[in-house]
N, C-alpha and C positions, 0 to 999 in steps of 0.2 A: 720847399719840400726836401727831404731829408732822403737816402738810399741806406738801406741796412742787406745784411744779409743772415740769414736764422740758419742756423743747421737743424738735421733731425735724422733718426737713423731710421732709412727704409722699413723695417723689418718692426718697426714700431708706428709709424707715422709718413705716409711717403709723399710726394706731388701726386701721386695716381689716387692716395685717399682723400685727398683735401680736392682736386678735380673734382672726386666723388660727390663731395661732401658739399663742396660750393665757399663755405666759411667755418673756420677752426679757431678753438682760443688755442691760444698758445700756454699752455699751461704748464705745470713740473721746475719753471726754472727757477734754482737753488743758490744762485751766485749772485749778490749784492751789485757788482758792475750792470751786468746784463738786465736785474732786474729795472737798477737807477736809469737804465738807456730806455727798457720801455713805458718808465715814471714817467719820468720826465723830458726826454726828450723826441720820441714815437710822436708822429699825428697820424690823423686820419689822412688818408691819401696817398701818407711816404712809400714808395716803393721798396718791396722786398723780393732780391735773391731768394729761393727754394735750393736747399742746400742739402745732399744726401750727406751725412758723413759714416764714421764708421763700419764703415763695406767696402767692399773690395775694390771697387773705385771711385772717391769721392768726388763728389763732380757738383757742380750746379745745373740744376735737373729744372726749374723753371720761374717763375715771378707768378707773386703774390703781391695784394696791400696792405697796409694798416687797416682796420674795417672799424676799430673802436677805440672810443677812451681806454684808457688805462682801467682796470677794476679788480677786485679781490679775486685773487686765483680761488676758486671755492675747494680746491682736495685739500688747500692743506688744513682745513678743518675737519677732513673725514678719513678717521683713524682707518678705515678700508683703503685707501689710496695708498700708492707708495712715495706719493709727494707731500702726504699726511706730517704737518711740523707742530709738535704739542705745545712749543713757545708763543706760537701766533695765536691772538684772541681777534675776536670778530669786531671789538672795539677800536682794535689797532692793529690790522692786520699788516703781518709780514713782510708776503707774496703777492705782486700783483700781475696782469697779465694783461697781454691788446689781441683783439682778436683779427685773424689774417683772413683776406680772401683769393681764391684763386683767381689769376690773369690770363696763365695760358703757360703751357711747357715750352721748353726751349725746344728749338730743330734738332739740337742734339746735346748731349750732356759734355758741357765741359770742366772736365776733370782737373783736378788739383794740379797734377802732373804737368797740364796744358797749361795751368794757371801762372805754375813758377817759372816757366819757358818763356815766356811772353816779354817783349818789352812794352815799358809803358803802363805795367803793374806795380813798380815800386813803391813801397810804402802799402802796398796793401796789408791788411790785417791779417788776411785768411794765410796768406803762404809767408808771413812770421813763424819762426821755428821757435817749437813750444806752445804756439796759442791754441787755447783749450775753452775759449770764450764759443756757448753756443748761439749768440747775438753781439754782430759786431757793425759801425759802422762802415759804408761804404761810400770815398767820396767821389763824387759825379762824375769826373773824369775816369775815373775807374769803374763807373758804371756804365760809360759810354765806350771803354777800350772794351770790356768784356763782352758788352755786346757784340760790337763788333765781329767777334770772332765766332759767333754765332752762324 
């Protein structure tokens, strides 16, 4: 079993909606890496980081899982969406997407800030400078430091 961690920006999609909600596709994503990570290497079961970014303090807000196959993101065939891509046909689509379920929030949100302070994080993906990946992996040892600190 495989650890990832997804970002998403509260104010669009948060742990408090997907709580809500119970299970979410993960849909919108437009980057060829992220997309390849949840092709082909996503199962059902992998555990996932919930990950706020872009707000005023990024943090990992709680865990999620895998819940599905792999399968055709359906917006980008609907020219209303804003993840609408007129290159992709339905014969061979694009985009595809795994659908996530909630686990449960963390006890508290641990922030980026907390993330890069840490020892015992190196090599993580998320506090590389520069990375703009909104699915990245995460390896087990690093899933198990983070906890931790929970």
């Amino acid at each position: 079993m495989a650890c990832w961690l997804m970002k998403s920006e509260p104010g669009t999609y948060s742990i408090d909606d997907l709580e809500r909600d119970g299970r979410e596709m993960w849909d919108g994503i437009r980057n060829y890496q992220a997309r390849n990570m949840m092709r082909d290497a996503m199962r059902i079961g992998d555990d996932v980081f919930f990950y706020h970014s872009n707000c005023q303090e990024p943090a990992i807000v709680g865990i999620a899982k895998v819940a599905s196959e792999p399968y055709p993101d359906p917006t980008q065939f609907d020219p209303d969406s804003r993840y609408f891509d007129p290159k992709s046909n339905a014969d061979d689509p694009r985009w595809c997407l795994v659908d996530i379920e909630f686990v449960r929030k963390l006890t508290r949100a641990l922030t980026l800030t907390e993330l890069k302070a840490q020892s015992g994080l190196d090599g993580l993906i998320l506090t590389r400078r520069g990375n703009r990946l909104s699915i990245m992996p995460v390896e087990k040892q690093h899933w198990d430091r983070i906890l931790s600190l929970e």
